[in-house]
Every structure is written in structure tokens, then in C-alpha cells.
Backbone bond lengths (Angstrom), bond angles and torsions (degrees), N, CA, C in turn:
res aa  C-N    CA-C-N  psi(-1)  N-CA   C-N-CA  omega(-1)  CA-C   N-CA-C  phi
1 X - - - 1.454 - - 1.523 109.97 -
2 X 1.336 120.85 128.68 1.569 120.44 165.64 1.232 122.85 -61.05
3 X 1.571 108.97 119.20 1.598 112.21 -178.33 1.815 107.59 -117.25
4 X 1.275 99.46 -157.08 1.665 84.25 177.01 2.252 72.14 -170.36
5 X 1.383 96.85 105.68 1.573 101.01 168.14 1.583 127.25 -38.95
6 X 1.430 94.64 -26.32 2.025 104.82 -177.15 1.461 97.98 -83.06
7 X 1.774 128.81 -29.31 0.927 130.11 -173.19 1.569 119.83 -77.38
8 X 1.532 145.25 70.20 1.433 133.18 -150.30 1.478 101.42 -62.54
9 X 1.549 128.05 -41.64 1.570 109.11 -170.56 1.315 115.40 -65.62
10 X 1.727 132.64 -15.46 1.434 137.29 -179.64 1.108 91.90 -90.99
11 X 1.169 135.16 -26.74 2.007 116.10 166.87 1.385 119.66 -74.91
12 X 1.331 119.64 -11.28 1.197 135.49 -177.09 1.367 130.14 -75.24
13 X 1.616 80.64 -43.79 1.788 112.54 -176.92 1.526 109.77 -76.99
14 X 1.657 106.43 -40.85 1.601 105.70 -175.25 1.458 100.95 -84.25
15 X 1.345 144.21 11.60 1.421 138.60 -147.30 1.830 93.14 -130.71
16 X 1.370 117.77 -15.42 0.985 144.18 172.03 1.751 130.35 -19.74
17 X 1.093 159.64 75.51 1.077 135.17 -137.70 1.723 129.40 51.60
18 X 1.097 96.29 35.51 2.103 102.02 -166.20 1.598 86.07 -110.69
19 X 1.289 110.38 139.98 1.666 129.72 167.91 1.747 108.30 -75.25
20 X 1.512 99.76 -51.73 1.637 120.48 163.93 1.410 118.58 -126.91
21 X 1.600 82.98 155.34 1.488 91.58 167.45 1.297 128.43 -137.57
22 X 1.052 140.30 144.05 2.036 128.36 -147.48 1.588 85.17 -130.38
23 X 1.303 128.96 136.76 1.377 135.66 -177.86 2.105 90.95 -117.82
24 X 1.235 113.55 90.15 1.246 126.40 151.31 1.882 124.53 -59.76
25 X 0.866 114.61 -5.33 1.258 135.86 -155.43 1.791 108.41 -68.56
26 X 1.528 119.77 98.54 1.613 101.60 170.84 1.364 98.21 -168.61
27 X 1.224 109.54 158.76 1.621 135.05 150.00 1.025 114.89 -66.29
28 X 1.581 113.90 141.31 1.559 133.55 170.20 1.899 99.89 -95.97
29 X 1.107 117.98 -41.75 1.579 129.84 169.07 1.602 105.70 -133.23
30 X 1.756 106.52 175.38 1.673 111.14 172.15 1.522 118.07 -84.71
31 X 1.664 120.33 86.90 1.420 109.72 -175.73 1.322 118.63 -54.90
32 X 2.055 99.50 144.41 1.679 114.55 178.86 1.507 125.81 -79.64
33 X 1.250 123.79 -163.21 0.854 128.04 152.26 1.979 96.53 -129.71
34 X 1.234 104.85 170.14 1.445 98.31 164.29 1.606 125.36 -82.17
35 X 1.014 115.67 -20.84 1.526 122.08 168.17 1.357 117.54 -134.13
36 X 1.163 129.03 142.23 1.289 126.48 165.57 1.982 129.44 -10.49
37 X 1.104 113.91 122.13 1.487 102.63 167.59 1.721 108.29 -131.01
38 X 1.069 101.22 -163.60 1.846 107.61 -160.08 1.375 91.23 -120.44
39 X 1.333 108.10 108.98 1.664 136.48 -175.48 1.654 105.39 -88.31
40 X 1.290 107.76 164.93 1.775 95.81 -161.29 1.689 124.15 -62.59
41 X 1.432 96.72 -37.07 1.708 125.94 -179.83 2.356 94.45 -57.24
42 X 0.821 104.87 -12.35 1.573 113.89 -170.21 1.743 118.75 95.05
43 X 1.424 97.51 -13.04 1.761 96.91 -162.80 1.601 92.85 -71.52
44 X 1.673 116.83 164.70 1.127 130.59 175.66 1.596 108.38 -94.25
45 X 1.159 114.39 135.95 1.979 126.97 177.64 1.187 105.06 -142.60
46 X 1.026 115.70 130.45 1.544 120.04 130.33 1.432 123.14 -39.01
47 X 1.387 122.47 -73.73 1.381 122.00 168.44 1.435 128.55 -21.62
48 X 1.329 127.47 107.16 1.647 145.98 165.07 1.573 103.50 -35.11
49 X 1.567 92.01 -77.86 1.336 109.33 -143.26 1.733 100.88 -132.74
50 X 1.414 117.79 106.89 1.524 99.74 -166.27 1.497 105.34 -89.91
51 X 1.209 123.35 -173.82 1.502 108.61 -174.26 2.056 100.32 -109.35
52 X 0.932 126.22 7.60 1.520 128.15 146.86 1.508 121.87 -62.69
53 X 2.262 113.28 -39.61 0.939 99.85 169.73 1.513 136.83 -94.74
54 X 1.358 86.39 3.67 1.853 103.11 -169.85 1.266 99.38 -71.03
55 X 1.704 113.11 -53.18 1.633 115.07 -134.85 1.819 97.93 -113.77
56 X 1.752 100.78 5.32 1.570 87.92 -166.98 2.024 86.63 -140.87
57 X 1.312 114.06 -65.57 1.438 103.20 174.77 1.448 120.34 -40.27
58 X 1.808 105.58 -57.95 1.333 110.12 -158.67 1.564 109.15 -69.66
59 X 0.982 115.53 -7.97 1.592 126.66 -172.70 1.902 103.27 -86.52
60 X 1.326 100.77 -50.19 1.562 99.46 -169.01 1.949 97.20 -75.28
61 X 0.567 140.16 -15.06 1.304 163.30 135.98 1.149 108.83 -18.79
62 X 1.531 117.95 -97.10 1.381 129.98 166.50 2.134 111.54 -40.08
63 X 0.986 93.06 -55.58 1.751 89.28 172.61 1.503 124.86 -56.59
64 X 1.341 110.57 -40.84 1.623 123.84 174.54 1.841 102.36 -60.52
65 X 1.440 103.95 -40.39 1.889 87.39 -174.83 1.199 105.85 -96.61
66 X 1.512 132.43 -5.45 1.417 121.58 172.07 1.610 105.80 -80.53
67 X 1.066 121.61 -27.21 1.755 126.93 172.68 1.875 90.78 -62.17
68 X 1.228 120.70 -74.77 1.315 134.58 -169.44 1.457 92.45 -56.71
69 X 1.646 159.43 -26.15 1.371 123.94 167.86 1.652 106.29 -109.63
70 X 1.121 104.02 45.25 1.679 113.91 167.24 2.021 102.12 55.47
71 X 1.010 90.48 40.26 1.718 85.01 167.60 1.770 108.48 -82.80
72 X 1.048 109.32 157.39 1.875 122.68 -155.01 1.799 85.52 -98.23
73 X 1.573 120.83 -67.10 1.346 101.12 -168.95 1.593 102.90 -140.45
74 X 1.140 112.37 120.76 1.607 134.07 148.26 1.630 134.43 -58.90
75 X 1.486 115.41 92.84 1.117 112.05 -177.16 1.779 101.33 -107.79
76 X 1.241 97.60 160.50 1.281 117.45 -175.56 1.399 146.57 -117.88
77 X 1.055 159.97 58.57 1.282 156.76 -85.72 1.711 97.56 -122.58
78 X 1.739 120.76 96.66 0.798 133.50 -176.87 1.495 110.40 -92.92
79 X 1.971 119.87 -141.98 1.664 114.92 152.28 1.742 99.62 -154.68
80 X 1.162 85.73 154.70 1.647 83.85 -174.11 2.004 115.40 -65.80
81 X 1.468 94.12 -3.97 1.707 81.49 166.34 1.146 117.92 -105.98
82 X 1.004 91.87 23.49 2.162 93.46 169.76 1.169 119.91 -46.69
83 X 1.561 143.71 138.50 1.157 126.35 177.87 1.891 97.03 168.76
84 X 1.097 112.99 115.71 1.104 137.46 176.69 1.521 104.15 -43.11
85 X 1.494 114.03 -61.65 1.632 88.43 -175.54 1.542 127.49 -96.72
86 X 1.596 106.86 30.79 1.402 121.97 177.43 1.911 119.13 -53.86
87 X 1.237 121.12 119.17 1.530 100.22 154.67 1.529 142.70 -6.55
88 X 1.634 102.39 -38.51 1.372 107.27 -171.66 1.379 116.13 -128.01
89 X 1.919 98.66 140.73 1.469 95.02 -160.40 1.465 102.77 -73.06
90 X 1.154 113.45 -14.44 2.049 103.31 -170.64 1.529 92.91 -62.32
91 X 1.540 119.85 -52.47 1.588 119.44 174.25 1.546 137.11 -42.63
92 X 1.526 107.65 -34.45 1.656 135.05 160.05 1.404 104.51 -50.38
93 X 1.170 105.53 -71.29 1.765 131.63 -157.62 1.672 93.75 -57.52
94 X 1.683 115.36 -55.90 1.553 96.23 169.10 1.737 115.08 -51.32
95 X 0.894 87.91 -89.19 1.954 82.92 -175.37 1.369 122.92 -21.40
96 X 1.339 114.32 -35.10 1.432 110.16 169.50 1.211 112.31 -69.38
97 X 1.757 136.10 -14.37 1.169 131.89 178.71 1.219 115.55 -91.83
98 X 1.275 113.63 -24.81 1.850 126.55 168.13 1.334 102.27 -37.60
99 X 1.601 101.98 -72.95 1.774 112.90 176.72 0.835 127.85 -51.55
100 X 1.699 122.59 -43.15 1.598 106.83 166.57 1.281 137.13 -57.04
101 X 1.455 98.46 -33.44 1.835 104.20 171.33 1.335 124.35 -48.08
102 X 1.967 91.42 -59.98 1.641 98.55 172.24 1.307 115.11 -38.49
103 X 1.170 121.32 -57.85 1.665 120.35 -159.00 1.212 100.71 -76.09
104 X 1.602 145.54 -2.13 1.127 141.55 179.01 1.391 117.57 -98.45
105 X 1.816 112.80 -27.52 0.872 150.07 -154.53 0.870 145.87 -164.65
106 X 1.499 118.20 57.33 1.977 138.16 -136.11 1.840 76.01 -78.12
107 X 0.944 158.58 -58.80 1.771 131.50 -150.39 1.772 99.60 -86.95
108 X 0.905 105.51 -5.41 1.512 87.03 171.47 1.650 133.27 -57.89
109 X 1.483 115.14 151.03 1.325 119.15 -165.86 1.280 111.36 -95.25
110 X 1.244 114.41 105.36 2.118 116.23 169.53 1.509 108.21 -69.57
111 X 1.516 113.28 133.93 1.375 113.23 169.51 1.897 100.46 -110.25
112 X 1.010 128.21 162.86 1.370 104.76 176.42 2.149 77.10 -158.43
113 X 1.314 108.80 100.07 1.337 117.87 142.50 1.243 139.96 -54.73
114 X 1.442 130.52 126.74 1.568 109.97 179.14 1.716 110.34 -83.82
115 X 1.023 151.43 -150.56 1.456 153.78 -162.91 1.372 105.83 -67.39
116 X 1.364 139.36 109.05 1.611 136.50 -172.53 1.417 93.62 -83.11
117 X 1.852 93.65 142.32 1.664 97.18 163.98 1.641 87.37 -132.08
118 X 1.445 100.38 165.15 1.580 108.15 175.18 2.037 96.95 157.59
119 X 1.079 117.30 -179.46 1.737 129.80 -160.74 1.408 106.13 -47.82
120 X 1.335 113.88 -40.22 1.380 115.62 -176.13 1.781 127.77 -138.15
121 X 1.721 84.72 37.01 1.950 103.17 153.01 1.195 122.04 -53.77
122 X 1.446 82.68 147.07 2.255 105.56 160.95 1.096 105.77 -83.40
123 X 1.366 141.75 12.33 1.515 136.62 -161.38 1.599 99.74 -123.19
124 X 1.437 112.81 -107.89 1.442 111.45 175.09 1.492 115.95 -47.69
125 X 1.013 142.23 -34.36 1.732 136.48 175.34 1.328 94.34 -49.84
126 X 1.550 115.89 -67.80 1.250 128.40 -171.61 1.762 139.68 -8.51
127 X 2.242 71.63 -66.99 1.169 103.12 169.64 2.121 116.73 -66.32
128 X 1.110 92.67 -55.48 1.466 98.38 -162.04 1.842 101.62 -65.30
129 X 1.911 128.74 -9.67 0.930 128.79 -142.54 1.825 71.91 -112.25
130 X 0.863 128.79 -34.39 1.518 135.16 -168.96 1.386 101.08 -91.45
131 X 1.355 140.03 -47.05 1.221 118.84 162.06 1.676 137.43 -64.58
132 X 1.458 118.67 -16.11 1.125 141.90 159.42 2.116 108.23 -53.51
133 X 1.422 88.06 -56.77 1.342 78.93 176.70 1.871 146.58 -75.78
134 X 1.680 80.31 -38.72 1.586 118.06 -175.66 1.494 95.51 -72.53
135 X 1.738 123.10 150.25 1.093 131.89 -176.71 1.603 102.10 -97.28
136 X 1.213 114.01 -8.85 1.995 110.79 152.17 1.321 85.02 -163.98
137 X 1.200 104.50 170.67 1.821 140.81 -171.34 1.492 113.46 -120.15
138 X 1.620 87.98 110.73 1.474 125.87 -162.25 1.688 91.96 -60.00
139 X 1.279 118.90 140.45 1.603 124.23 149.81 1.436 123.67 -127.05
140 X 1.111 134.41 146.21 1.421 154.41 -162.17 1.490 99.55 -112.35
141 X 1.639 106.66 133.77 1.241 102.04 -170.63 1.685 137.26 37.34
142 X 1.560 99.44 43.83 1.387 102.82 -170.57 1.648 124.46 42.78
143 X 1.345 102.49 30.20 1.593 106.37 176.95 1.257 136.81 73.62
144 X 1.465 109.20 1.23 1.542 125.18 -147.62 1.699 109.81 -103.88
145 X 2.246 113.08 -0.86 1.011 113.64 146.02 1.568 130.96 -21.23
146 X 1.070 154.10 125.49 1.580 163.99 134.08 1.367 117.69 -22.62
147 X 1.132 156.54 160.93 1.085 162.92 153.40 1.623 134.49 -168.61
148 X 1.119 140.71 123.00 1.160 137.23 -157.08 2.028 107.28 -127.87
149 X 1.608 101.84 74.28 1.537 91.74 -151.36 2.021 91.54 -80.56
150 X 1.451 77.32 159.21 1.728 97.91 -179.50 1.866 115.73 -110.10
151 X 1.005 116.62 146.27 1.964 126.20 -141.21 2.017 65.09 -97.22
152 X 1.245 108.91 133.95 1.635 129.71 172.93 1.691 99.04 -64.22
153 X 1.308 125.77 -46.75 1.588 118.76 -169.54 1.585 111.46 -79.58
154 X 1.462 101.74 1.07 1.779 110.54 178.47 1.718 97.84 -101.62
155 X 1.633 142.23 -2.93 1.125 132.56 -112.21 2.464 57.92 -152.59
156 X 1.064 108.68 -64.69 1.499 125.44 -164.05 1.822 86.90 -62.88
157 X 1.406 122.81 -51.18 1.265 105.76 -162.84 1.041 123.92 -91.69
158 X 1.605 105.78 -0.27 2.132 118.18 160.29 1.192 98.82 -78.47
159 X 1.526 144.58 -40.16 1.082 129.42 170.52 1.052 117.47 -38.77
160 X 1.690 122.10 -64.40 1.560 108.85 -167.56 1.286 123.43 -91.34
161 X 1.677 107.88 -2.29 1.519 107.51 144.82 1.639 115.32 -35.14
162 X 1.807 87.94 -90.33 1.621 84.32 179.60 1.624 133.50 -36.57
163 X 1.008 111.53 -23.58 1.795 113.84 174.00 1.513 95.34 -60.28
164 X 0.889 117.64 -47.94 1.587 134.47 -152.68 1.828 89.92 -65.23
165 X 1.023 112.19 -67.00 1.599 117.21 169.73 1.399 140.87 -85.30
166 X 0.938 98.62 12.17 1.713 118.52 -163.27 1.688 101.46 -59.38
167 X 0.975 123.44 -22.93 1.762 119.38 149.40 1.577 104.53 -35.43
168 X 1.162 114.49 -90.14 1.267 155.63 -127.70 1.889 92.99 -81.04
169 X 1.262 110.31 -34.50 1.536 117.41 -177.74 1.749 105.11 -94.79
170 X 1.379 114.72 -3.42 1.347 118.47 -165.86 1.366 111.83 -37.28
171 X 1.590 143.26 120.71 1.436 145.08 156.41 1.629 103.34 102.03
172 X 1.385 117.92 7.32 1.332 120.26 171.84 1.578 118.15 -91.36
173 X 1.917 87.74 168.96 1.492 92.53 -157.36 1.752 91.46 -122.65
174 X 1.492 153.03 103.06 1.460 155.97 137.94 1.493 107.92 -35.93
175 X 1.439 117.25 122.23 1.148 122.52 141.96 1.575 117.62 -92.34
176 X 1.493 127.74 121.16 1.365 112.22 -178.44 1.839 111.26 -105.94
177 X 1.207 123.37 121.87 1.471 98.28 -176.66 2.295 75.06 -138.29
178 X 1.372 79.41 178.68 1.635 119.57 -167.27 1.935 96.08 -74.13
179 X 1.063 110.44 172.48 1.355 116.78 166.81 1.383 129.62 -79.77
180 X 1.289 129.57 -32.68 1.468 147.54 167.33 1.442 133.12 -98.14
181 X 1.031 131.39 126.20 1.969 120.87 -167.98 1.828 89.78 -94.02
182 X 1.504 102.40 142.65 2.014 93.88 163.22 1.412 96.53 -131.03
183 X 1.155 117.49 163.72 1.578 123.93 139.56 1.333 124.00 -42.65
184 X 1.093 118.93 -178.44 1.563 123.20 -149.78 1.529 79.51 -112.42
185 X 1.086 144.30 -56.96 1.500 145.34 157.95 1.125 110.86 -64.55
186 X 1.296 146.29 16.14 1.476 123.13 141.09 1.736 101.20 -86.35
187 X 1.204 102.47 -28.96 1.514 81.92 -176.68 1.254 125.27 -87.45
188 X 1.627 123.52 -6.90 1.468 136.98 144.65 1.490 101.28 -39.84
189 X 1.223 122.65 -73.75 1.573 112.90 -173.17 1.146 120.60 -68.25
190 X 1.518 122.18 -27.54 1.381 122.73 164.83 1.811 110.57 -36.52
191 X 1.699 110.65 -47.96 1.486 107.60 -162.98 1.152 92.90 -96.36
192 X 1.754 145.68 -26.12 1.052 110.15 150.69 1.584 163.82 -17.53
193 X 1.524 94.29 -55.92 1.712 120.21 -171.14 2.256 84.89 -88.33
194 X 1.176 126.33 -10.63 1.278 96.37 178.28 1.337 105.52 -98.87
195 X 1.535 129.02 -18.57 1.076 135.54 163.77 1.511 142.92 -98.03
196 X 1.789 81.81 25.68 1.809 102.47 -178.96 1.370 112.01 28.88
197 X 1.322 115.48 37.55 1.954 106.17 169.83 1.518 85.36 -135.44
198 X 1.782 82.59 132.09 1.843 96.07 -175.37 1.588 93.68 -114.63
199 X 1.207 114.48 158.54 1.263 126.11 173.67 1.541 96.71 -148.69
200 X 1.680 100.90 152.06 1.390 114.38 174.22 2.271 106.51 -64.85
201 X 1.139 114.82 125.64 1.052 125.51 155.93 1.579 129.60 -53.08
202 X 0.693 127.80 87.39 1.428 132.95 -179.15 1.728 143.65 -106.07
203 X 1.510 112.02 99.51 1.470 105.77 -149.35 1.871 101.31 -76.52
204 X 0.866 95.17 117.89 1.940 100.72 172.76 1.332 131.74 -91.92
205 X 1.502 134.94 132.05 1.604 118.33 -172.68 1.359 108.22 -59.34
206 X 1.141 108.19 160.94 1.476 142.59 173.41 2.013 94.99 -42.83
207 X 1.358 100.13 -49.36 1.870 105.65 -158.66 1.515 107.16 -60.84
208 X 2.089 97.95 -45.34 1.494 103.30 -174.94 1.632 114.28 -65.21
209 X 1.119 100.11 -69.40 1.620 98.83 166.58 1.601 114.11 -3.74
210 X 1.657 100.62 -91.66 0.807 133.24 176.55 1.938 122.56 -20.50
211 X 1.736 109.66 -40.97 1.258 121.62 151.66 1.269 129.23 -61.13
212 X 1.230 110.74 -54.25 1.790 122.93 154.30 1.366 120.94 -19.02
213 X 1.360 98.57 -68.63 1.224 123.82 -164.99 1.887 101.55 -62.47
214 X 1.259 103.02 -60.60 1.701 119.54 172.57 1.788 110.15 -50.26
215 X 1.449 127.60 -21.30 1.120 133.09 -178.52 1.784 120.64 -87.35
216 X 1.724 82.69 -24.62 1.318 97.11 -169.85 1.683 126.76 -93.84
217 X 1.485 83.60 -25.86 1.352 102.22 -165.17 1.848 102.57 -79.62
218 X 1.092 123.37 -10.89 1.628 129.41 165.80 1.420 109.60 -75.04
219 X 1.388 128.32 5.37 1.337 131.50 171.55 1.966 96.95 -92.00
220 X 1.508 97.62 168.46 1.547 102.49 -151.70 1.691 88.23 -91.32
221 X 1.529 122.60 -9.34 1.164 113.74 -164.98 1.571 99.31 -146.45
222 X 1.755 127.95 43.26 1.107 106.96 -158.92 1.467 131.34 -82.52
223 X 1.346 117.28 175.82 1.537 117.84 -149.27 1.746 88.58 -89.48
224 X 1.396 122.69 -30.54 1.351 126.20 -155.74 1.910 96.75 -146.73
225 X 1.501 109.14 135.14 1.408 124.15 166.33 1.474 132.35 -137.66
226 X 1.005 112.96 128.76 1.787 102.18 -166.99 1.190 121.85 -44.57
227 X 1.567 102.82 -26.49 1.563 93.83 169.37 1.692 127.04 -52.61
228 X 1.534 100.11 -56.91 1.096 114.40 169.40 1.345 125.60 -24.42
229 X 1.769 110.59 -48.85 1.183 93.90 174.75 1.224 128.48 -103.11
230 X 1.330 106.00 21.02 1.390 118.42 152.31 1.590 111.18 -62.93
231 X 0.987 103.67 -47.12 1.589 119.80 -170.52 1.943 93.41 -51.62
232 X 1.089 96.64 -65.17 1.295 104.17 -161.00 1.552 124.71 -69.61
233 X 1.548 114.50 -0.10 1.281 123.39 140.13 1.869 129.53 -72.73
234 X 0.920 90.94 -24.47 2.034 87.58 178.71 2.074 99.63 -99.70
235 X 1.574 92.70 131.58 1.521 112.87 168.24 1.603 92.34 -40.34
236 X 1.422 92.98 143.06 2.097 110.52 159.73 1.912 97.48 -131.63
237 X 1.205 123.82 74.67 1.342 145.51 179.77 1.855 107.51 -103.23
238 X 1.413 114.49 -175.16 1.344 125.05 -174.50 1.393 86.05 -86.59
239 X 1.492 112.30 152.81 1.557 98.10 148.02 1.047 122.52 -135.04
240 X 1.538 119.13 154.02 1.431 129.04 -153.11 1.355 109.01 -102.42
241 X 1.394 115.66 149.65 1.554 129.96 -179.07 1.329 114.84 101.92
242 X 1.324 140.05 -4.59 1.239 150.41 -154.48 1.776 119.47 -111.63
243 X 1.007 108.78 154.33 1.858 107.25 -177.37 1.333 92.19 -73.31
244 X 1.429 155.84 -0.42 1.447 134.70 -130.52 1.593 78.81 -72.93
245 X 2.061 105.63 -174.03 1.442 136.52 151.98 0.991 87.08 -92.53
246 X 1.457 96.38 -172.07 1.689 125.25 -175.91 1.477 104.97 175.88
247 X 1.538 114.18 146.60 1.088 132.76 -147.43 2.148 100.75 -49.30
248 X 1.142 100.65 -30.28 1.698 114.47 -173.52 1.081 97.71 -66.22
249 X 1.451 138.92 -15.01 1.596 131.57 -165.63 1.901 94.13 -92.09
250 X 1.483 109.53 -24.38 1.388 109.66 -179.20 1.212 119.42 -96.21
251 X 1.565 129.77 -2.69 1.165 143.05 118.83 1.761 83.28 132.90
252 X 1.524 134.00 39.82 1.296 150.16 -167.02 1.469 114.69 -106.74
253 X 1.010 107.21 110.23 2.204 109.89 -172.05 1.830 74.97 -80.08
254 X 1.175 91.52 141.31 1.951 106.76 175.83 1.753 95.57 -108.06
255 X 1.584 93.43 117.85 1.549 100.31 -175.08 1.586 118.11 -95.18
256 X 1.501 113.20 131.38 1.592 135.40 -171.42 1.582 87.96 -50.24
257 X 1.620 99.03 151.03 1.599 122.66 173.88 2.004 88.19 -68.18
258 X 1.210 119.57 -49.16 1.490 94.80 -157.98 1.587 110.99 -74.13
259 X 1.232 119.55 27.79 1.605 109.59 174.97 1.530 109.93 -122.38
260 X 1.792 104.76 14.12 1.942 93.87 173.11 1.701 86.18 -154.12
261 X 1.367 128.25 -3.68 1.376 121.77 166.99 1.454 117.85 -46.09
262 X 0.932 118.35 -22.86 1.590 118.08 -162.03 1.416 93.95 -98.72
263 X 1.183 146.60 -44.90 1.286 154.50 158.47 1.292 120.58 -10.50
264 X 1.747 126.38 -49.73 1.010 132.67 -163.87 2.295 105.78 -126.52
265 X 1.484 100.60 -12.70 1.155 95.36 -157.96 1.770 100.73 -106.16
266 X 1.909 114.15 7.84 1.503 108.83 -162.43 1.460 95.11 -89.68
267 X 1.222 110.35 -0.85 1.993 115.55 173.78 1.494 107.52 -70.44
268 X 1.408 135.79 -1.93 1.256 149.78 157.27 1.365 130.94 -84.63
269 X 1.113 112.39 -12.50 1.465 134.87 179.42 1.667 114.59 -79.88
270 X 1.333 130.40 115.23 1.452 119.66 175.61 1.601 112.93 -38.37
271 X 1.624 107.98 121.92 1.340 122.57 -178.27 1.887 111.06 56.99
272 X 1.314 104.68 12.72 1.578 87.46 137.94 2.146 88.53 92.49
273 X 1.199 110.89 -172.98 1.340 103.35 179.03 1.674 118.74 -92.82
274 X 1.725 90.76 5.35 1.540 91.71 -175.96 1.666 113.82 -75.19
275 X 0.944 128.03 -13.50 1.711 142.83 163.38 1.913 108.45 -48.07
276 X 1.186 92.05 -9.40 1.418 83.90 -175.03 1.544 115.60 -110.12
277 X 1.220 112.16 -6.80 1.454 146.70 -161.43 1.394 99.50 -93.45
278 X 1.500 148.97 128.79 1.511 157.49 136.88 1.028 91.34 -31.08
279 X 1.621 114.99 124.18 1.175 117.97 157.84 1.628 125.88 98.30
280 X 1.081 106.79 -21.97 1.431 131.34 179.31 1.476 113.86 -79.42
281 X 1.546 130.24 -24.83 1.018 121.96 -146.27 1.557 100.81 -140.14
């Protein structure tokens, strides 16, 4: 059903007879407009959609009327770098949405994914779509970021696990991550060697980037945002000491990037995967 999150009676209406409800709901960046428009408070923005209201209003929001139309369980689709005193506001803005739920909605279920890869990621596309173009491939902090990415169809089938139990998981929190942690440059070369295009590696300061990123991010769809590379300085790993779940509690083997990477990423490869084929080339 078409809703509109600012709209509460169209959240109301689609929320309607639902046992659960899963709030998928987020920004990858803060979408623009091209010129200024008149935001509700009266001030003029560019900014659509900021990422305070996406990942933290619109959520406590959504939890307050699923409590208010008697829905049974509220899950939530957070990220495992959530964390209040992170560099980055997309990272803030989750954690601030963790909390709002809770307090809207103490049994609700947190999922918190670490970096999704799968056919149509911001991560490996990213990478292999930026090295294709760029005459070498920029790294941050010499690459040596952490990461523990998680396969998207392992990420879809804890979801409907949890639907499946959402009694039984009531007020819990999932961390889902991948089987292996890499560097931020192993996995540059990881998508390299599957897309036979090498580029010189190149570690860049924090400042330049950082301009890039500030130049870019005023485009309506940009390729690079300072946040981002905020993002891309703090580890996205398991983390230890904590009550979380994890995909093993749903009885889910979490499958390695190198057994479906090639699947979606050989469309990067000069002439495609048919070069590899007799006859093809």
C-alpha cells in the first residue's frame, strides 16, 4: 500500500491488520533537491530527506503507530555501526533510531547488519564501478579499515526467520555479519582480480578526500560524501561482549563474498565474461 512516513493516517492504513511490521526504511546519503524548497519548520533546504529524520524520527514514528494499531512485533532494520559517538552522522542517526524504537517500543526486534554485499550493493559495485572509472583507487587510511561484509540473501532469510519467531525473539537485538573480516584493500583487490582491471592503489589524506567528497556530495546522486568517508574510517566487524544473536542462532551458514562475487561483478570486466568463453572473443 502507498504510504508517505510524514503522512501518519497512510502509515496507519498500510500498518492495518499486520501481526508485524519490519521498517526497511533508510538513506545511503541526505537526498537533494536542485534548489532550495520550504521544509516544514519554514526554513529553506535543499535537503529531501535528512538522515536524523529517516533513520531516527521516521522510525520512532513508525513504532509509536504500530504499538497504537495493536501490531504483535516490530522489527527494525538498523547497522552494525551504529553508535552515537561515531564520526558519522548516517552512523549517529542509526543509533539514535535504535533508541527511539525502544522507547516507543521496548519488545521490538533490532537487526543491525554489518556492510551488505550482493547484485545490487553500495559496496562491491561501488568499488569495482569507481575503479573502472578512476585512473587509480583512492584509499583512506591506507586501507587498513576492518570489515566483515554480510551476502544480502543471508541478511533477507534472517528476516523471515525472525518473522517466523518473533514471539520467541521478542526485545532482541541480531548482529548479522559475513564469515571473514578483510581490510578495506583486500577487498579493493579482492574486486580487482575478479574484474581483471587493475589500477594503481593510492593512499590519500583524510583533507583531500575529504574535498572530493564535499564537491561531490552537492550532486543529486553523488558517487562520494564526507560522510562516507567518515564511514569508511571506523571497523564494521562482529562485536564482542554483547547479548546480540547472530545469524547461527537462526540456524544460517553466512556465505563468503568469494562464492557469489563473480556473479554480479564479471559485467566489469573488459567485454563482459564472454572473454573467457572459446570462441567468444
Amino acid at each position: 500500500m502507498p504510504f508517505s512516513p510524514r503522512d501518519q493516517e497512510s502509515v496507519l492504513a498500510a500498518m492495518s491488520n499486520s501481526d508485524v511490521v519490519i521498517n526497511l526504511i533508510g538513506k545511503h546519503y541526505e537526498t537533494k533537491h536542485l534548489v532550495p524548497t520550504r521544509r516544514a519548520d519554514g526554513s529553506l533546504s535543499r535537503v529531501n530527506y535528512a538522515f536524523d529524520e529517516v533513520h531516527a524520527e521516521i522510525p520512532r514514528t513508525l513504532a509509536k503507530l504500530a504499538k497504537q494499531a495493536g501490531v504483535q512485533s516490530f522489527i527494525h532494520m538498523s547497522a552494525l555501526s551504529a553508535d552515537l559517538a561515531s564520526g558519522s552522522k548516517w552512523s549517529q542517526s542509526k543509533a539514535k533510531g535504535e533508541i527511539a524504537v525502544k522507547e516507543e517500543f521496548p519488545e521490538a526486534i533490532i537487526v543491525k547488519p554489518a556492510t551488505v554485499f550482493g547484485p545490487e550493493d553500495r559496496f562491491l559495485n561501488w568499488i569495482a564501478e569507481s575503479n573502472d572509472r578512476l585512473p587509480f583507487f583512492p584509499l583512506i587510511n591506507n586501507g587498513n579499515t576492518l570489515v566483515q561484509p554480510v551476502y544480502s540473501l543471508d541478511v533477507g532469510k534472517a528476516l523471515m526467520s525472525i518473522v517466523n519467531q518473533h514471539e520467541k525473539f521478542a526485545g532482541a537485538t541480531f548482529q548479522l555479519v559475513g564469515p571473514a573480516e578483510y581490510s578495506y584493500k583486500e577487498v579493493v583487490e579482492f574486486v580487482s582480480d575478479i574484474t581483471t582491471v587493475k589500477k594503481p592503489l593510492v593512499d590519500v589524506p583524510e583533507y583531500i578526500a575529504k574535498l572530493a567528497g564535499r564537491a561531490l556530495e552537492e550532486t543529486i546522486a553523488p558517487l562520494l560524501t564526507v560522510d562516507q568517508i567518515e564511514q569508511m574510517k571506523e571497523d564494521v566487524v562482529a562485536l564482542e561482549g554483547t547479548n546480540y544473536y547472530d545469524l547461527k542462532d537462526l540456524d544460517i551458514e553466512p556465505a563468503s563474498m568469494d562464492k557469489f562475487a563473480f556473479d554480479y561483478l564479471h559485467r566489469f570486466r573488459p567485454g563482459g565474461h564472454f572473454v573467457q568463453v572459446s570462441g567468444y572473443h
